[in-house]
ZAMARGU-4260 file (C-alpha; in steps of 0.2 Angstrom, whole numbers, plus 5000, padded with zeros to 4 digits):
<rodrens>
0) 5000/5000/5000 | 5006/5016/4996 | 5008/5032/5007 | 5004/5049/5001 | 5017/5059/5010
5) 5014/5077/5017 | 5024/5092/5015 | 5018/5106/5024 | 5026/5120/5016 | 5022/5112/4998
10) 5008/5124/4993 | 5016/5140/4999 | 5032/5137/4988 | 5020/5134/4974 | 5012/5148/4978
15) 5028/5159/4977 | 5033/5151/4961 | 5017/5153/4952 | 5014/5170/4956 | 5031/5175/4953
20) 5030/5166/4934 | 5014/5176/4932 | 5022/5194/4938 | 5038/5191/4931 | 5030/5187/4912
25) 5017/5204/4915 | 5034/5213/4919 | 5042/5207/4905 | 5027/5214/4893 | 5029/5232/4899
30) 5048/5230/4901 | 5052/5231/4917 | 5066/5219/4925 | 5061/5203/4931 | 5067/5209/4948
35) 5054/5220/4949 | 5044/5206/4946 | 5049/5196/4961 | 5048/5213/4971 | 5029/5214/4967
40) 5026/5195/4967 | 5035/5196/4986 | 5022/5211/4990 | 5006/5203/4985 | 5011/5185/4992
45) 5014/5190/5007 | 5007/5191/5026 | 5004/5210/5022 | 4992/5206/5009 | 4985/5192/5000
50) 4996/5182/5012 | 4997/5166/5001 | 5014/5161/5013 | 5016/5163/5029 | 5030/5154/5031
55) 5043/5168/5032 | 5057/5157/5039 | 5055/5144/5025 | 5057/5158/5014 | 5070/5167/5021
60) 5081/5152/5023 | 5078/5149/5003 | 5085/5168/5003 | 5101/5164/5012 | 5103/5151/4997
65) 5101/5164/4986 | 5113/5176/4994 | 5126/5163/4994 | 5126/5158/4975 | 5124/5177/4971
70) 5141/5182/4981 | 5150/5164/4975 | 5146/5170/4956 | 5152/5187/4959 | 5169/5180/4966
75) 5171/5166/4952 | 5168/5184/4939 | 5182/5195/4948 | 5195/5193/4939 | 5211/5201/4948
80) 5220/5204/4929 | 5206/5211/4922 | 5199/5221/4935 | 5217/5229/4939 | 5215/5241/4923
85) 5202/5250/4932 | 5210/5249/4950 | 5209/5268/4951 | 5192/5270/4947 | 5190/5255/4960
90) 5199/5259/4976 | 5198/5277/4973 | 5180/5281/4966 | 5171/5266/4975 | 5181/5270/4992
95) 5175/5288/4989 | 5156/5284/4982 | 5154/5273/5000 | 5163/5285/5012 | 5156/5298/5005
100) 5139/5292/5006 | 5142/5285/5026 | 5148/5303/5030 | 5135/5309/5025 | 5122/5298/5031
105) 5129/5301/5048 | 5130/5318/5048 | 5112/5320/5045 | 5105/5307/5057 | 5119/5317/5069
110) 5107/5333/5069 | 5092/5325/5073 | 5101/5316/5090 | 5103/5300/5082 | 5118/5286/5088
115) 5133/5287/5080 | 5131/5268/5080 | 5116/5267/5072 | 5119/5282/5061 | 5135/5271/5053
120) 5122/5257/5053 | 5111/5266/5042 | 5124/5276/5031 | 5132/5258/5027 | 5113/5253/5021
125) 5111/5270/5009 | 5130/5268/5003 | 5128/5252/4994 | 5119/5249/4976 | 5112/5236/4967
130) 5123/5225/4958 | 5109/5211/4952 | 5101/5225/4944 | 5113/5238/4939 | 5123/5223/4928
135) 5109/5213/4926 | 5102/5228/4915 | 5119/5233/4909 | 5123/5216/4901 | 5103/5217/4893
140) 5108/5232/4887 | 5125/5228/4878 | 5130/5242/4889 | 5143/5233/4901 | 5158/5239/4892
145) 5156/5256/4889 | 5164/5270/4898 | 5146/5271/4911 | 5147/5252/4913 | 5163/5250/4918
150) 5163/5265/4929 | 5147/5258/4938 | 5156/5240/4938 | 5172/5247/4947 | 5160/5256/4960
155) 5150/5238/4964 | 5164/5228/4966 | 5172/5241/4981 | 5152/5240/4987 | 5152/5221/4985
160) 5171/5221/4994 | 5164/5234/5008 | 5149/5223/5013 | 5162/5210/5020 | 5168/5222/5031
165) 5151/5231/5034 | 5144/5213/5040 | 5160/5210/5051 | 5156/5226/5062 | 5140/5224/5063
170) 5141/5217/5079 | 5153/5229/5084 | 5140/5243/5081 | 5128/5235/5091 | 5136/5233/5106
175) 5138/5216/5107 | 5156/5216/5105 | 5163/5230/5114 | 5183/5227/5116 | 5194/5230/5101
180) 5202/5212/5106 | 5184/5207/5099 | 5188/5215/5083 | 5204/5210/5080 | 5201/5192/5082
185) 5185/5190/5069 | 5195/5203/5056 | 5211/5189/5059 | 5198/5176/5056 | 5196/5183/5038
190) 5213/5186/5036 | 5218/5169/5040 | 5203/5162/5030 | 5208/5175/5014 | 5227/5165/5014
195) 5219/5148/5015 | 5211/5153/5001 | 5225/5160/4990 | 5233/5140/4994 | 5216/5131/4989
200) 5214/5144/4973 | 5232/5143/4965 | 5237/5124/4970 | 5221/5113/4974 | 5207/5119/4970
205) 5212/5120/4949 | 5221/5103/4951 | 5201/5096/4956 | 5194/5102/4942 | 5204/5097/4931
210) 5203/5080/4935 | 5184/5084/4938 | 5182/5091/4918 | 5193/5078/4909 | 5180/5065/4915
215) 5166/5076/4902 | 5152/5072/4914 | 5143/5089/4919 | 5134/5082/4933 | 5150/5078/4942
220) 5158/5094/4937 | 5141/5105/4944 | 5142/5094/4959 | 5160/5099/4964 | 5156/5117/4959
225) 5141/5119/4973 | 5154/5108/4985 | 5166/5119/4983 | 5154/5133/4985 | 5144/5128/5000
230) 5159/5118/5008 | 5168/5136/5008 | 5154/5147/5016 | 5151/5131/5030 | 5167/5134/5034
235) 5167/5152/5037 | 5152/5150/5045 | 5160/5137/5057 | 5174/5152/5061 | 5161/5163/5064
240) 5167/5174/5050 | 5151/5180/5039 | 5142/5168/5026 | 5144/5182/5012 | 5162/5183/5014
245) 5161/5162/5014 | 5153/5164/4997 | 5162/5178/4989 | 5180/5167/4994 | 5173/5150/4986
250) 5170/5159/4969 | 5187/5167/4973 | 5194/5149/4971 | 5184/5144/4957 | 5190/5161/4946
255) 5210/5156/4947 | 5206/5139/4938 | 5202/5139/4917 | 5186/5130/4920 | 5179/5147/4928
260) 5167/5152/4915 | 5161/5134/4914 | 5158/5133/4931 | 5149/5150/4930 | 5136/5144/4916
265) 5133/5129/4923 | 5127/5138/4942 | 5119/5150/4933 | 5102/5142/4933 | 5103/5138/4950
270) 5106/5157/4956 | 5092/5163/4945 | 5079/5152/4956 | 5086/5155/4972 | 5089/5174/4967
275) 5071/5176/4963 | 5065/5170/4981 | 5077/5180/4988 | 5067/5197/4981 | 5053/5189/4984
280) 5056/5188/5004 | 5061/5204/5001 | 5043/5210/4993 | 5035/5198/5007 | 5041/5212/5020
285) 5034/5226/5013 | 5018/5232/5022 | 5008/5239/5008 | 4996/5247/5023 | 5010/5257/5030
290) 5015/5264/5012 | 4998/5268/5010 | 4997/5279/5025 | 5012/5287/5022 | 5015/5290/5004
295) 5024/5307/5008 | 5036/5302/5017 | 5041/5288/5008 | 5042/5298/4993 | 5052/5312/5001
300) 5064/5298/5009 | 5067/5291/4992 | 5070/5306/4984 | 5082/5313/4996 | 5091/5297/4995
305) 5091/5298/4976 | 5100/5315/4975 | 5110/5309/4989 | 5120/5297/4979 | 5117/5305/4962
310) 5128/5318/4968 | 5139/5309/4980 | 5143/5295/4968 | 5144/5308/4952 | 5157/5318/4962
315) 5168/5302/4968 | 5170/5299/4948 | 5173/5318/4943 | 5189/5317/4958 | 5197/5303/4945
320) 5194/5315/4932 | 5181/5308/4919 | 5170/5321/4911 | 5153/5326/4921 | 5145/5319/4905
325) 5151/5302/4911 | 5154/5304/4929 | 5135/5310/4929 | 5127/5295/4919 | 5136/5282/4931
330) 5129/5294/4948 | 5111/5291/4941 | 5115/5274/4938 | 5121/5269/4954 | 5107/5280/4964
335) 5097/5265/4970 | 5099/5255/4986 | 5106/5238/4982 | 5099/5220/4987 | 5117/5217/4997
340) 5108/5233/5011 | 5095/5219/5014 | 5109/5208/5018 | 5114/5218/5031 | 5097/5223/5037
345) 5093/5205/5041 | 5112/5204/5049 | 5107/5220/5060 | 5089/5215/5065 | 5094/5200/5077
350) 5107/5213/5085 | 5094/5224/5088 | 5100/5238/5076 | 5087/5245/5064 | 5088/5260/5050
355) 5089/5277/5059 | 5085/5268/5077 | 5067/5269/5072 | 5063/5253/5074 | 5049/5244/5065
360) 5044/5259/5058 | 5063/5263/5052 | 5063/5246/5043 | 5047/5249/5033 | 5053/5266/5028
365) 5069/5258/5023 | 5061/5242/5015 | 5049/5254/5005 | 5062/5266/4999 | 5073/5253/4992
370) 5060/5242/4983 | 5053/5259/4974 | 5071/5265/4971 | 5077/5245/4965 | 5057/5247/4954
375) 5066/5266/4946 | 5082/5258/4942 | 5079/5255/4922 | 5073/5273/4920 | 5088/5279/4928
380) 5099/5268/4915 | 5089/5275/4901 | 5089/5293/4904 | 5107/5292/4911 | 5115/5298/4893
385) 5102/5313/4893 | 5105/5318/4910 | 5124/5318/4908 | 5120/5328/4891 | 5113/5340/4901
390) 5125/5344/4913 | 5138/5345/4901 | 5130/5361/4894 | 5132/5368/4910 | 5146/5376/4916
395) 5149/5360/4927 | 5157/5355/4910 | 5174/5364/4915 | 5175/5350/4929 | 5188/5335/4922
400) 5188/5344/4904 | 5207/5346/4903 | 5210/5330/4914 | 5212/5313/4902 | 5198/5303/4899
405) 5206/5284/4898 | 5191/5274/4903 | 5184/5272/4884 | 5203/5264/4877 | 5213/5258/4890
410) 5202/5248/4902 | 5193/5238/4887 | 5199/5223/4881 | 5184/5214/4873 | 5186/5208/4857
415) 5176/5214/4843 | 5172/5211/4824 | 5182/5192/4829 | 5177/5176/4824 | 5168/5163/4839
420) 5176/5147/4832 | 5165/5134/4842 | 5177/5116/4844 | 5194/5112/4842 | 5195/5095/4834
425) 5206/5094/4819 | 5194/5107/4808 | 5196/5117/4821 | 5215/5116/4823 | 5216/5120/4804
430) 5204/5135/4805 | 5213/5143/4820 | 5230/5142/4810 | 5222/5151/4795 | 5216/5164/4806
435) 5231/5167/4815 | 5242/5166/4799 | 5228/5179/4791 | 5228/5192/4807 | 5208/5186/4810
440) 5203/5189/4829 | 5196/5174/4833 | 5193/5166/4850 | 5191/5146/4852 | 5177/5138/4863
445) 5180/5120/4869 | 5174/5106/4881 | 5190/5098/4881 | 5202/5103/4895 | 5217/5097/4887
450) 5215/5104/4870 | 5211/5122/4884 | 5225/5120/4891 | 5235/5118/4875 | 5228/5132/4866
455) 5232/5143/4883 | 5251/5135/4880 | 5251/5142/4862 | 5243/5159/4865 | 5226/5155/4858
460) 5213/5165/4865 | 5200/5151/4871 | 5188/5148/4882 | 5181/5131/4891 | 5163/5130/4890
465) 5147/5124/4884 | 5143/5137/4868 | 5125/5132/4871 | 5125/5141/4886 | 5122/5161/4886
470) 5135/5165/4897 | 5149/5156/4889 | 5143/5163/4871 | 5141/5182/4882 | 5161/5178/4887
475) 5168/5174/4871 | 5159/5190/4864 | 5146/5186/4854 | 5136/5204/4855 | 5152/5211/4845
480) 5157/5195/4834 | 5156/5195/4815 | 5156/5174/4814 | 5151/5161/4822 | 5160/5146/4815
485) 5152/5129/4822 | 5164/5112/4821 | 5159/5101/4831 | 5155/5082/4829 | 5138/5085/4841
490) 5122/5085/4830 | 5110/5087/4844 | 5119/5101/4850 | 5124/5112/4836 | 5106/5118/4830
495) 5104/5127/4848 | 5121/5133/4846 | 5116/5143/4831 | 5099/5149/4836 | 5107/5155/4852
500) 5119/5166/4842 | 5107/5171/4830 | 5094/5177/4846 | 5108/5185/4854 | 5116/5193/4840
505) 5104/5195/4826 | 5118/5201/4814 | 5131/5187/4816 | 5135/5176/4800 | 5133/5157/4808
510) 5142/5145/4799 | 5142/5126/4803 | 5150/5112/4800 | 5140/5093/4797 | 5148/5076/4794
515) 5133/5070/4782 | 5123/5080/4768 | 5107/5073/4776 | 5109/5086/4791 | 5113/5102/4781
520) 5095/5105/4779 | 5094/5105/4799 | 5105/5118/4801 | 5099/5128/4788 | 5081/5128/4797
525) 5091/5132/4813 | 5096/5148/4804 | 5114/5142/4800 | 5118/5155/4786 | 5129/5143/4778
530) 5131/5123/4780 | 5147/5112/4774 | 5146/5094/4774 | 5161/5084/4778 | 5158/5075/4763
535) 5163/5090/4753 | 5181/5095/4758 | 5174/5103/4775 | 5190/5112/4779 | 5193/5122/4762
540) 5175/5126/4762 | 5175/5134/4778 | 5188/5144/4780 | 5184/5149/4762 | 5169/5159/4767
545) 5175/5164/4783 | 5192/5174/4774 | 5179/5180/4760 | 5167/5187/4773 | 5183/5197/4778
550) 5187/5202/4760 | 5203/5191/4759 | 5208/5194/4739 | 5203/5178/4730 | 5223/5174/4725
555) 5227/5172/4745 | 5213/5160/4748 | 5218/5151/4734 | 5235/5151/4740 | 5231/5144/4757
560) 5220/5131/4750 | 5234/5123/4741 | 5246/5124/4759 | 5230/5115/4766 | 5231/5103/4753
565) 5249/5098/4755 | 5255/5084/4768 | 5237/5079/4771 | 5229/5094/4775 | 5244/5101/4786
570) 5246/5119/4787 | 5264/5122/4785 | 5269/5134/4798 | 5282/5146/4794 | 5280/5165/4794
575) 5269/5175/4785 | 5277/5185/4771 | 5280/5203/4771 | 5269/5204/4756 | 5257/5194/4763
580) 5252/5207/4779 | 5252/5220/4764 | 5236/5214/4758 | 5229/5211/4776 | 5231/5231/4779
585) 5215/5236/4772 | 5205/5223/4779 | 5202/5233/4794 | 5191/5244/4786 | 5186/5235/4772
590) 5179/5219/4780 | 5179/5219/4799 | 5166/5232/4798 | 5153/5224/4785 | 5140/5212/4791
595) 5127/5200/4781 | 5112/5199/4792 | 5096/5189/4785 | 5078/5197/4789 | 5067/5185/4799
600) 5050/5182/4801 | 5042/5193/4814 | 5057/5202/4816 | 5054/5221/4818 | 5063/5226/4803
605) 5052/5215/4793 | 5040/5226/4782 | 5048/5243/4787 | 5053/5253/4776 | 5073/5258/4776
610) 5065/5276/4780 | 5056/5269/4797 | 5071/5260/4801 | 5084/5274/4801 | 5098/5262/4803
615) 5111/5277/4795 | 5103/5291/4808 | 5102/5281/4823 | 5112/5267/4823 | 5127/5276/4808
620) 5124/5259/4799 | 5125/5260/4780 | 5115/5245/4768 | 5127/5244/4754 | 5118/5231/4747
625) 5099/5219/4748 | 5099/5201/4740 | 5081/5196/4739 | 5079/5181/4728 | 5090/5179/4713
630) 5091/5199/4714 | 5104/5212/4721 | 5098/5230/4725 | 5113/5240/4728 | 5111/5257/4737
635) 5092/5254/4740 | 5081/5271/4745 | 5072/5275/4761 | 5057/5269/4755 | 5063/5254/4749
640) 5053/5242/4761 | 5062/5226/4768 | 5053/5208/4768 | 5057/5190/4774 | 5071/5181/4766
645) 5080/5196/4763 | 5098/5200/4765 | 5107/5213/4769 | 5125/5218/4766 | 5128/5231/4780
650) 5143/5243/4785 | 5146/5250/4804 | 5156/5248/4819 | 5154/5232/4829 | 5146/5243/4843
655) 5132/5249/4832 | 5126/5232/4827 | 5126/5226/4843 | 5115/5241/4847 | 5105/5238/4831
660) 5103/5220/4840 | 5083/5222/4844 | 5081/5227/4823 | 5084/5211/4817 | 5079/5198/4832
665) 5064/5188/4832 | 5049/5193/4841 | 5048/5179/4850 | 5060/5169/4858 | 5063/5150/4849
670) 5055/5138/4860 | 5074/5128/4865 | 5080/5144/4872 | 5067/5146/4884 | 5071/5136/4898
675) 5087/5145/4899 | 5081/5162/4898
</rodrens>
């Protein structure tokens, strides 16, 4: 006989999930972030209104999970290497943006009699910003590496470094740890546990998954990952040191191995679930009737706390000397409370500090504040280029004018107008030589550590991962990428791989590679723009089309299809002759910059006219050329109007296109990219 079994807190979890789907989708209608979403779903679920869960332990233990796998994939994307090219603008105008913004915090709360305690307390919660939302948004956006994103990113990691230490004197400023002894000890705690770290990062922890990836089985891989994530914050919690900085450490360790990004896509479902409850609990302790009874205040809090940190955080970025224009931007970006405050909200609770030493009513103003500022976020990133505009016509304009703008050059070094060469097997190998040999930027993706690892050996920029997985395609560029080039012996995999390239970057040219002819109609259906069997000299083909899409002269394809024809297919590898990088010195113009992008089906830019579009006024994109059928229109007029199945031959930067991204994308999302999304 069988036994139903009874879980008591089944139907409120159902609840939660349900009713977040269901705001989250309506957010997503009127474009608002999912987070927004989950802050709503968390208000109307909760005991303060419809009161579907009541369990607010449950949820808020399913929170901690969240705030764990948030910190641990923050720490696996620090990267010390990259990060040190904007170490000014991190140290310096984060260190300033938060001290600032404590200062002055204080002071205020100083005037009105407040603790010193509690007015540090509460300057801490005000300092910090969002960085779920901010790069969240950014990385929607395209936005991350421009002059604003990389400022806002340098200001979130200090936040993100400055909680750890805000969490450790917590109970300092409560008063349940008086002596400075006390101090001492918990910061050489975290000292001590930072240089165990440094061991575990550079010797074991690498060695681990090594071994881990060169069995090929992702289950085991994923498993070791959360090990090593939740074994790291057990321990810190077992030394009394702060679960956050538990987390942030274990991704520390993950990020000094080369499986790092694979690790990263393959957590990053798991984050997205538990990240959602964690706004949700925070939703859940909104009381709706005490914003309702004091919508002034609230909205005078929130606006005080908004110019607050516009000004303080825009200042902190015109002392490093960037123009107010950007300095500006970035301080409306960043003028939000961020999830980490609730972090240290529920840290402070239990120690009986609360924001302003108001108490429950203190909490509510603070909880109510942050969800609106956190709900204002996405307007602040859209009218931040106007604002800074603005300013810049002032005579605030004088501020940084003369001083060097380096953010824009120095600090980037994402690839652009490169090839993604998916697979490394022996098509792969040849491709690679040719674009080296060529001066093609290309980046390699690959599941096989040892062909990783050689690669890194040879100077080959590549990347361990599954390129089915948005993250990794993200990492290796694809917003910016001219090609996509798919060579690998994995039919069920390769049709998602070229739909996710195509969704993601609508003006990318996919080309794939199949062992029979029976699967190149496949791939074409998948949107691959061109297909070469194996039977047909899969090699030649393919770099073929990839040097013609970069307007190699006919003669030098032709003259590296015979060295792949000699000894077997073996590229002969001696230098490339002077006359040879002669004929690569226009190609910089002439064929990075172009792009052959095919109009889709319910795309937006399917039955516009080229007048509606505006692709030369707003996006500096020039259509040189429209293929439809067995016709070519060259220079087509602005009421030329564009229908399905037609291709264009575009010129622009690689940062236009990716801007001109929502143009050409589907309407709606193919159905095998859901579940990811």
């Amino acid at each position: 006989m069988l036994f139903a079994v009874s879980l008591p807190f089944l139907n409120e979890i159902v609840a939660l999930f349900l009713v977040s789907v269901l705001i989250a989708y309506i957010c997503y209608r009127i474009k608002l972030v999912p987070i927004a979403g989950f802050l709503i779903a968390g208000v109307i679920i909760g005991p303060n209104a419809l009161g579907l869960v009541q369990d607010q332990e449950l949820v808020d233990m399913l929170a901690e999970i969240g705030i764990i796998l948030l910190l641990f994939t923050i720490g696996i994307e620090f990267s010390l290497d990259k990060l040190s090219r904007i170490k000014n603008a991190i140290f310096v105008g984060g260190g300033l943006q938060v001290l600032l913004s404590v200062g002055a915090v204080v002071g205020i709360l100083l005037l009105f009699d407040v603790d010193w305690k509690v007015a540090v307390y509460t300057g801490f919660l005000v300092a910090l910003s969002s960085t779920a939302i901010i790069l969240g948004l950014l990385s929607e956006q395209g936005k991350t590496d421009t002059p604003v994103g990389r400022l806002s990113l340098a200001v979130l990691i200090f936040q993100d470094f400055a909680i750890i230490a805000m969490v450790l004197l917590v109970p300092i400023l409560s008063g349940q740890s008086d002596s400075i002894q006390d101090v001492f000890i918990v910061l050489g705690k975290a000292v001590l546990l930072i240089a165990v770290v440094v061991v575990l990062a550079r010797k074991i922890v690498p060695w681990i998954l090594e071994k881990v990836a060169q069995t090929r089985r992702q289950e085991l891989f994923l498993l070791t990952v959360m090990a090593i994530c939740f074994g790291t914050a057990a321990l810190t919690n077992l030394a009394e040191v702060s679960l956050a900085l538990g987390a942030f450490l274990a991704g520390l360790v993950v990020s000094e191995s080369h499986y790092s990004d694979h690790a990263l896509s393959e957590i990053l479902p798991l984050k997205t679930i538990f990240n959602a409850v964690f706004f949700v609990s925070v939703g859940m302790l909104l009381d709706l009737q005490f914003v309702i009874e004091n919508p002034l205040l609230l909205l005078g809090i929130a606006t005080g706390v908004l110019v607050l940190k516009f000004i303080l955080s825009s200042v902190s970025l015109l002392v490093l000397g960037y123009p107010i224009r950007i300095a500006a931007a970035a301080g409306i970006v960043l003028a939000q409370i961020g999830e980490f405050s609730f972090v240290l909200e529920r840290a402070g609770r239990p120690a009986g500090l609360t924001p302003g030493g108001f108490g429950e009513m203190g909490s509510q103003v603070f909880i109510a504040t942050s969800v609106l500022l956190m709900l204002l976020t996405p307007l602040f990133l859209k009218v931040s280029p106007k604002i800074g505009e603005l300013l810049a016509k002032t005579p605030l304009r004088k501020i940084g004018e003369n001083r060097k703008e380096t953010v824009s050059e120095q600090e980037s070094t994402d690839s652009e107008d490169h090839v993604i060469l998916v697979g490394y097997g022996p098509a792969g190998r040849n491709l690679a030589k040719v674009f080296k040999d060529t001066g093609i930027p290309f980046i390699v993706v690959e599941l096989n550590p040892n062909s990783v690892s050689e690669m890194r050996e040879n100077g080959i920029n590549a990347i361990y991962g599954d390129a089915s997985r948005t993250h990794i395609l993200e990492h290796a560029g694809v917003y910016r990428a001219k090609l996509c080039v798919v060579v690998i012996n994995e039919p069920r995999i390769t049709p998602r791989i070229i739909k996710l390239a195509n969704y993601l970057n609508p003006t990318i040219e996919v080309i794939a590679r199949t062992r029979y002819l029976s699967e190149a109609e496949l791939l074409k259906k998948a949107g691959a723009d061109k297909v070469v069997p194996a039977e047909m000299e899969t090699t030649v083909r393919l770099f073929s089309n990839v040097l013609r899409s970069y307007l190699i002269p006919e003669e030098e394809i032709e003259q590296h299809i015979r060295e792949l024809r000699k000894e077997d297919f073996q590229i002969l590898r001696g230098s490339i002759q002077e006359a040879h990088l002669m004929v690569l010195q226009g190609l910089d113009e002439e064929g990075l910059h172009t792009r052959a992008v095919l109009v889709k089906e319910g795309s937006f830019a399917a039955g516009k006219s080229l007048g509606e579009l505006m692709l030369r006024n707003k996006y500096q994109i020039t259509i040189l050329t429209v293929n439809r059928g067995n016709k070519n229109i060259g220079n087509p007029a602005g009421e030329f109007t564009l229908k399905a199945g037609d291709r264009l031959v575009m010129v622009g930067m690689a940062d236009r296109f990716a801007d001109a991204a929502e143009v050409f994308r589907e309407a709606e999302m193919p159905e095998e990219l859901r579940q990811e999304f």
